[in-house]
C-alpha positions as CSV (number, residue, x, y, z in Angstrom):
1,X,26.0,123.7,40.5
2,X,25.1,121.0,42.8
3,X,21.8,121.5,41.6
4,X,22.7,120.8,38.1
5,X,24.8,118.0,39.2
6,X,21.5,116.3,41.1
7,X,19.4,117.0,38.2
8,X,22.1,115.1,36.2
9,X,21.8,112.3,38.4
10,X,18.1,111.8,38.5
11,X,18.1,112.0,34.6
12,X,20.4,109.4,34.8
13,X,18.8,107.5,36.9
14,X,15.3,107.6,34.9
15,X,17.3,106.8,31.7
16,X,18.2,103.6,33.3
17,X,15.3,102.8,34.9
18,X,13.5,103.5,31.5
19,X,16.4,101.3,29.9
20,X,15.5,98.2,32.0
21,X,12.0,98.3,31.8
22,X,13.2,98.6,27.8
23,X,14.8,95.4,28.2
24,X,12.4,93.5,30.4
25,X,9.8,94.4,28.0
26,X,12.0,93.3,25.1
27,X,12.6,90.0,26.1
28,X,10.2,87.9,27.9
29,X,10.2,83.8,29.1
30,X,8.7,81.0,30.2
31,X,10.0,77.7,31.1
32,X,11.7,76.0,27.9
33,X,12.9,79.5,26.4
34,X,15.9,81.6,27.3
35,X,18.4,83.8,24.9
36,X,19.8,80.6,23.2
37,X,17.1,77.5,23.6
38,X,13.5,76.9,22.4
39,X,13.0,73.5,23.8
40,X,10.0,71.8,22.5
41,X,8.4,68.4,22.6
42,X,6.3,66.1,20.7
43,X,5.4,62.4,20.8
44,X,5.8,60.5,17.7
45,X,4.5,56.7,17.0
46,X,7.6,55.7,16.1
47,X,6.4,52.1,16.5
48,X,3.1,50.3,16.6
49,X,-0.1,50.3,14.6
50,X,0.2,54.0,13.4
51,X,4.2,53.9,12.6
52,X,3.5,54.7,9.3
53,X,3.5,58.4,10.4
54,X,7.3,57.9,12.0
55,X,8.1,60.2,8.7
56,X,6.4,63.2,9.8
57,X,8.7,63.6,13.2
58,X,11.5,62.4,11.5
59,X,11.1,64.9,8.7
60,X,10.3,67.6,11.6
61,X,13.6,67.1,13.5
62,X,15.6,66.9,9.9
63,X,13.9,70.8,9.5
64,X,15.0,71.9,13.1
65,X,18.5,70.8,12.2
66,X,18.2,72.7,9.0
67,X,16.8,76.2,11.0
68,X,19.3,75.7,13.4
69,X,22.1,75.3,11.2
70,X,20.9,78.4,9.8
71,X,21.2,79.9,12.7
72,X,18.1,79.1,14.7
73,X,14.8,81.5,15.3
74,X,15.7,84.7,16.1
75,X,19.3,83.6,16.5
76,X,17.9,80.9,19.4
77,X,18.7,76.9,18.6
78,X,15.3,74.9,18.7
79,X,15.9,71.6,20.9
80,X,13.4,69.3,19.4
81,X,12.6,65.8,22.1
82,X,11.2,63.3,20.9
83,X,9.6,60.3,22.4
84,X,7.8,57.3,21.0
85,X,4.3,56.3,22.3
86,X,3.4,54.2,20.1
87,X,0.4,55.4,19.4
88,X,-0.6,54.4,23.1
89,X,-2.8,56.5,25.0
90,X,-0.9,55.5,28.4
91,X,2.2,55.8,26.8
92,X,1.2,59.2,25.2
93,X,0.1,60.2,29.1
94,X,3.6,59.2,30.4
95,X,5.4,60.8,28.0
96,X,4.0,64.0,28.0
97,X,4.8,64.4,31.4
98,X,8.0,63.7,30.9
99,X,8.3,66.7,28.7
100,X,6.5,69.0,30.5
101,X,7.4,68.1,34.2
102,X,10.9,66.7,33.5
103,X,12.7,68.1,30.4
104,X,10.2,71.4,31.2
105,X,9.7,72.4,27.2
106,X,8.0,75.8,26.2
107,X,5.6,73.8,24.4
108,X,4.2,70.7,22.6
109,X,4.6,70.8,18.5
110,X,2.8,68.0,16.6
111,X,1.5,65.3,19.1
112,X,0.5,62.8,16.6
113,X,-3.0,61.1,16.1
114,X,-6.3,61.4,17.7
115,X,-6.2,58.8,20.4
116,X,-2.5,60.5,21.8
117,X,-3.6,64.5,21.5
118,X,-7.5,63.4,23.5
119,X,-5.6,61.5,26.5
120,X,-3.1,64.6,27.6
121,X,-6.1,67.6,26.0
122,X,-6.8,68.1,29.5
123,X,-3.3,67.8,31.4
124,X,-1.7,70.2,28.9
125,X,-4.8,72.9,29.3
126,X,-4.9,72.5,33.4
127,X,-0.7,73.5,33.1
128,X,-1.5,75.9,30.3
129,X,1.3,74.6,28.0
130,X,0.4,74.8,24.2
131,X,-0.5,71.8,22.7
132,X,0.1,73.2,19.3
133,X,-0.8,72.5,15.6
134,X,-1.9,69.3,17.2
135,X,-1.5,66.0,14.4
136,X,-5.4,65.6,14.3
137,X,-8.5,66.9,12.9
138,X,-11.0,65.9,15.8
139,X,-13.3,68.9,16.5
140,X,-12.3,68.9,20.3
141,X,-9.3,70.1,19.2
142,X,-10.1,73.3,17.4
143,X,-12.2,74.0,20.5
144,X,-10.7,77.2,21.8
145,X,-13.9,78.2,24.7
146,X,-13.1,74.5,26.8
147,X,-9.4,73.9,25.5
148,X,-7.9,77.3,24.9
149,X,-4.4,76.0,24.8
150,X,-5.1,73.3,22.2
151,X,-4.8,74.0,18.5
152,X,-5.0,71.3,16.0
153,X,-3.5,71.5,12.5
154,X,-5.2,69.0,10.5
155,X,-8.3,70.0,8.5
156,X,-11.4,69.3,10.4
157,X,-12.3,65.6,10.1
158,X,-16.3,66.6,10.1
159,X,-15.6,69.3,7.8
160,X,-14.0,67.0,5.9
161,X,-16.8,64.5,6.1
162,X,-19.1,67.5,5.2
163,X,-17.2,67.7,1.9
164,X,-17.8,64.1,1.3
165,X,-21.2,64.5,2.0
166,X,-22.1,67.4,-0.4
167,X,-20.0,65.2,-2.9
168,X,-22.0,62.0,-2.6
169,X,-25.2,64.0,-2.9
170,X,-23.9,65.7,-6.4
171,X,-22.5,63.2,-7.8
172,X,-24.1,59.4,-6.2
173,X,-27.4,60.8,-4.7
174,X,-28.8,57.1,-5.1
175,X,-25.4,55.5,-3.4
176,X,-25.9,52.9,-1.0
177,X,-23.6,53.8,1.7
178,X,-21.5,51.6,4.2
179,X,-19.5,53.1,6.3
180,X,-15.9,51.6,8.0
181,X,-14.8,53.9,10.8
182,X,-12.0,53.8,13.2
183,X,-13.8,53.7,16.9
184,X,-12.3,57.1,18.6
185,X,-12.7,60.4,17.9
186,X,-11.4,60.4,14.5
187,X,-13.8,58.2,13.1
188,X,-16.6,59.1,14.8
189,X,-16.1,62.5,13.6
190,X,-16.1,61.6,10.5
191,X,-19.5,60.1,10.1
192,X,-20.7,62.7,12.2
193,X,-19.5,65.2,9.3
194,X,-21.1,62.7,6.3
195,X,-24.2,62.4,8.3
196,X,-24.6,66.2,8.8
197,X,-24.2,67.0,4.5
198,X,-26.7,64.3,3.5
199,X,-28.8,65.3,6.2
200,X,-32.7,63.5,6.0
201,X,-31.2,61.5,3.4
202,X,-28.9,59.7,5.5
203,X,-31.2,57.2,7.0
204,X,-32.0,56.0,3.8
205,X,-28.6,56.4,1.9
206,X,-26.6,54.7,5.0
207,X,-27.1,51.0,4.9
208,X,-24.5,49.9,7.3
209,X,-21.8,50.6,9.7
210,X,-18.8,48.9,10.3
211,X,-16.1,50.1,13.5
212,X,-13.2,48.8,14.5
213,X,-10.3,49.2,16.9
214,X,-6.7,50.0,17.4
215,X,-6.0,47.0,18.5
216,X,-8.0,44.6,16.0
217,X,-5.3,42.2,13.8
218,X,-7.6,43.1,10.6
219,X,-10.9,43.7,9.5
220,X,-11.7,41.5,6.5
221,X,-14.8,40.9,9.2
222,X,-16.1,44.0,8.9
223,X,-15.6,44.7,5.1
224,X,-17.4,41.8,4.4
225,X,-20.3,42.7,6.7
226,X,-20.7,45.7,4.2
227,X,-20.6,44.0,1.0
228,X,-23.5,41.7,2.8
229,X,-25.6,44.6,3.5
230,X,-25.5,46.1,-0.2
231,X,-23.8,48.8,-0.1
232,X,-21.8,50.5,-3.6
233,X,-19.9,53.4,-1.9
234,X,-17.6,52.5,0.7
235,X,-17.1,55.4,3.0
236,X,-13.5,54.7,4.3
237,X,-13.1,56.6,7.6
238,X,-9.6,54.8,8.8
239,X,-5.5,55.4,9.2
240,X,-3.2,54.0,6.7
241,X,-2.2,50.2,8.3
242,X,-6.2,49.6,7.9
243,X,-7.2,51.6,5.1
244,X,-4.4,49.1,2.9
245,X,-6.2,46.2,4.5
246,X,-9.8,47.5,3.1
247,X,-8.4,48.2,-0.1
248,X,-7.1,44.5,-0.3
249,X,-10.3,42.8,1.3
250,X,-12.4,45.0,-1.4
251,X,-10.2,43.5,-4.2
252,X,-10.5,39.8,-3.0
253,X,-14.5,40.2,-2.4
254,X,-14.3,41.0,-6.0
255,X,-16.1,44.2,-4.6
256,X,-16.5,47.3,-6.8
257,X,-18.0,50.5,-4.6
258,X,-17.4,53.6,-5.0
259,X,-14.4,53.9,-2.6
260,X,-14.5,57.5,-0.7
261,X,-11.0,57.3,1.8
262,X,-10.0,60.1,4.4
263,X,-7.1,62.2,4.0
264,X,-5.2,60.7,6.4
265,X,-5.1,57.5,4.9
266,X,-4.3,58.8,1.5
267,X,0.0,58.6,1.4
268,X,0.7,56.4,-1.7
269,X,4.0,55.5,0.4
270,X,2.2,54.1,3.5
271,X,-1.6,53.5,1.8
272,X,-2.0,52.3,-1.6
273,X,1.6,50.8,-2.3
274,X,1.0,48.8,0.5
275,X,-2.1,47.5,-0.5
276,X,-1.6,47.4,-4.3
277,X,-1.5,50.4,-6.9
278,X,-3.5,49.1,-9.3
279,X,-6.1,48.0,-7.1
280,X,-6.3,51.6,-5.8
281,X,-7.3,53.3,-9.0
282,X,-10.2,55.5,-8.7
283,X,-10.2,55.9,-4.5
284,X,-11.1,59.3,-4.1
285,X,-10.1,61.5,-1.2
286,X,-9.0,65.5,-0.6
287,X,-6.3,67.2,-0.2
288,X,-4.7,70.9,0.5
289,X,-1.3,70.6,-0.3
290,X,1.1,69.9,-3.2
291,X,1.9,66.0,-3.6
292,X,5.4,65.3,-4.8
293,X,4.4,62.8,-7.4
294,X,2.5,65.1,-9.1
295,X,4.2,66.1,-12.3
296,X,2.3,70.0,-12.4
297,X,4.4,70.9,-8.9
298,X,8.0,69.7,-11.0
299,X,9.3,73.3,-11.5
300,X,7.2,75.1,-8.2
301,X,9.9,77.0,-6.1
302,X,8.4,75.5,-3.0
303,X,8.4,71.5,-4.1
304,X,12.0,72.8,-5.6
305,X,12.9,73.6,-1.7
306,X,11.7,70.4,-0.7
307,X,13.3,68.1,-2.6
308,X,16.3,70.2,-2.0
309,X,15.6,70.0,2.1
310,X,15.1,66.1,2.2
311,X,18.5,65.7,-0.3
312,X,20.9,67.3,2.6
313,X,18.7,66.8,6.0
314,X,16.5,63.6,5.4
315,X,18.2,61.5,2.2
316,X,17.3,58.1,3.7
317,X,13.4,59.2,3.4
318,X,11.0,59.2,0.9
319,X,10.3,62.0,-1.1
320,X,7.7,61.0,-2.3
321,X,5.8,60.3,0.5
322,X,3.2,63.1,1.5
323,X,3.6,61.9,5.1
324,X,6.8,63.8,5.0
325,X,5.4,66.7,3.0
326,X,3.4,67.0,5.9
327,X,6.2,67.1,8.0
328,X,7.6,69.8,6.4
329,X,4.6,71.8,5.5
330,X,3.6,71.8,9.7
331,X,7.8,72.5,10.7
332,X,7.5,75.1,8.7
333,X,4.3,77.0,10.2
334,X,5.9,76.2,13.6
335,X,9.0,78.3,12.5
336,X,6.5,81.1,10.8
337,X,4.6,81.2,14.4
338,X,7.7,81.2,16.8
339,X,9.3,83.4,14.4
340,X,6.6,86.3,15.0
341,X,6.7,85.7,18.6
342,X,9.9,88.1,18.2
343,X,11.5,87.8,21.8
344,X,8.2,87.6,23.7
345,X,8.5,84.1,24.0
346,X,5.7,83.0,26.5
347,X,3.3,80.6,26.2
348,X,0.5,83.0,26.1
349,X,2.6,85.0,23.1
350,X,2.4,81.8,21.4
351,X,-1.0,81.4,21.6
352,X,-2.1,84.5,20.6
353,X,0.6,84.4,17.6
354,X,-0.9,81.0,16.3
355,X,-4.5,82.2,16.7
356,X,-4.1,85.6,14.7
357,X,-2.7,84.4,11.4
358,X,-3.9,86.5,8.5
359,X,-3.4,85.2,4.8
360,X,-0.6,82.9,5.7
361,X,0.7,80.5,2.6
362,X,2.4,77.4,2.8
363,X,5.6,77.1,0.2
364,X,3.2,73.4,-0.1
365,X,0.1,74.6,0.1
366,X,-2.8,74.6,-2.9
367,X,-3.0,77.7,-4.9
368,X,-5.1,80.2,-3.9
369,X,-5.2,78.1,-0.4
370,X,-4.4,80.6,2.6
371,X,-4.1,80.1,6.6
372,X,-6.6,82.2,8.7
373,X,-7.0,82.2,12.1
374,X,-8.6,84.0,14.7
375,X,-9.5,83.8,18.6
376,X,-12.9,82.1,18.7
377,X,-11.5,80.1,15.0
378,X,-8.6,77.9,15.7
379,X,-8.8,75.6,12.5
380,X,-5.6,75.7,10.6
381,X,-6.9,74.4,6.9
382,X,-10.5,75.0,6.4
383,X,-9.9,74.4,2.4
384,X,-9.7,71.5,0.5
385,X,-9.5,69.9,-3.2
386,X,-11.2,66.7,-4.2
387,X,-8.7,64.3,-5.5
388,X,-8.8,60.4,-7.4
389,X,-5.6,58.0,-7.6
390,X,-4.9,56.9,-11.0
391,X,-3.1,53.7,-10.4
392,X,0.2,55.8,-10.2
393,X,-0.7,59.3,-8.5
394,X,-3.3,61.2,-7.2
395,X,-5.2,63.7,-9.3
396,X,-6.7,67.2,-8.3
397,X,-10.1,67.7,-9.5
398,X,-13.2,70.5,-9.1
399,X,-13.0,73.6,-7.2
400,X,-11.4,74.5,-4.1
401,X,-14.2,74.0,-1.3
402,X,-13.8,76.2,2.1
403,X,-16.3,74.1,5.1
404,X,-18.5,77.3,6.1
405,X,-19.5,75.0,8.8
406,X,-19.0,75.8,12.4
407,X,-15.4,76.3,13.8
408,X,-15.9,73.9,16.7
């Protein structure tokens, strides 16, 4: 008997033990995560010379509200902070900080622009917080061997600048080429990507170059050192406050090139109203999602849910404006990648959720346009649609083109 009851006992004993370890391996934290909280945080140029973006984290905390009003991820409330930096390096720095050392969030979601995500690339890797679906295309930031905790979401600006490249060749092989950039790592990889597709032609197709600063009040200087040198394609390698300025200084010049603008100066909103409508017609850029304004997406279930969204969480902003598509179309992939972190929520989990994605598709995206990733690939969108304005909306044109180019 007392055999029986010890035996009894120990099996009791294992089944707890065995029901613990159940639980510990069911649920697992890091700082910023507990049974009711994700806390995350992002920097957001709110003001200064890149505030037309202020949509996208706007948009962004309108679709936390919207998850957690439907009852969170995995029945935990995201708590979304926010700070301005104003698209200030220093200010980014600070900020970041702040989140990390001082409101201690689980990660960072959507640091936005080049210049912000390069100065804290290295602070967020040494701590080993995720610096996740990061609001550039620089190649440093799909770079998982020296920055495994960095993963940017935009498609890769010399990818993208290899698609402009193979396009110029096709279609204006005798173009005389000058080339406006932005001075960081945005621009630069830019023209690294066009140099790169037109390979040995590039000395001879590339006439002039033309950078300019953050911090510059215009550059009427520099389009007009273009026109001087001869050049009929204007390779437009800029963010929305200088890309309108181009496209106004082209139009006083009485200029005519062949105007070839990057994706992230292509919002209609914060872009080409701006600068004029009609003297935007025929800018060409790419794309990979579905643009509001484009009459094809009026009965898609996914532009339907938009529309939908920004009427009860976001009615003071612009539906039309793709700078808040994008904020929807990353919110959601945040959600998608949280939500299959089940309830290991660690920073590593995260990491290793975000870089094994397998045919993932956007409600926003392109058709036939799906999210791959993988350990030593950490580029988000690696597909992309050629695209002209028409004076009132953009138009899709040619095939869908995946960059086969390297991943880093």
């Amino acid at each position: 008997m007392r055999s029986g009851i010890l035996h009894l006992l120990a099996g009791a004993a294992v089944a707890i033990a065995l029901s613990a370890t159940s639980a510990s391996a069911q649920k697992k934290y890091d700082t910023g995560a507990s049974d009711t909280e994700i806390k995350i945080g992002q920097t957001v140029p709110f003001s200064g010379p890149a505030s037309a973006y202020a949509g996208i984290g706007k948009t962004q905390a309108a679709y936390m509200r919207m998850i957690n009003e439907k009852g969170g991820i995995n029945g935990r409330k995201v708590n979304l902070i926010q700070y301005d930096d104003a698209y200030s390096p220093p200010k980014a720095v600070e900020q970041v900080r702040k989140l990390v050392e001082g409101d201690e969030v689980l990660l960072t979601f959507q640091i936005i622009g080049t210049p912000s995500n390069a100065a804290v690339q290295k602070y967020l890797n040494s701590k080993k917080v995720p610096q996740l679906l990061a609001a550039t295309g620089a190649s440093k930031f799909t770079d998982p061997k020296n920055f495994p905790w960095t993963m940017g979401y935009n498609p890769n600006y010399q990818s993208e600048g290899r698609i402009y490249g193979q396009y110029i060749l096709k279609n204006h092989p005798n173009a005389k080429i000058g080339i406006l950039y932005q001075n960081d790592d945005l621009g630069r990889d830019y023209v690294t990507g066009l140099k790169e597709a037109l390979g040995g032609k590039a000395a001879t197709m590339i006439v002039a170059e033309a950078s300019y600063e953050l911090t510059d009040p215009t550059i009427d200087s520099q389009i007009v050192r273009l026109k001087a040198a001869g050049a009929d394609l204007l390779y437009d390698a800029s963010t929305p406050k200088f890309a309108a300025q181009a496209i106004k200084k082209v139009a006083d010049l009485g200029w005519k090139p062949v105007h070839i603008l990057d994706i992230n100066a292509s919002p209609i909103s914060a872009t080409l109203k701006p600068a004029g409508l009609d003297i935007s017609k025929d800018i060409i850029s790419t794309n990979y999602g579905k643009d509001p304004g484009d009459p094809q997406w009026k009965d898609d279930a996914g532009m339907k849910a938009y529309f939908a969204f920004m009427d009860k969480y976001y009615p003071e902003g612009d539906k039309q404006n793709t700078v808040n598509i994008y904020g929807y179309g990353t919110a959601e992939l945040l959600v998608h990648i949280l939500q299959q972190c089940g309830d290991d929520l660690t920073r590593e989990n995260i990491m290793k959720q975000a870089t094994s994605l397998k045919n993932v598709v956007g409600s926003l995206s392109l058709p036939g346009m799906v999210i791959n990733t993988s350990p030593t690939d950490y580029r988000i969108n690696k597909q992309m649609q050629m695209m002209k304005f028409n004076g009132d909306r953009w138009e899709l044109f040619g095939p869908i083109i995946e960059d086969a180019g390297p991943a880093g």
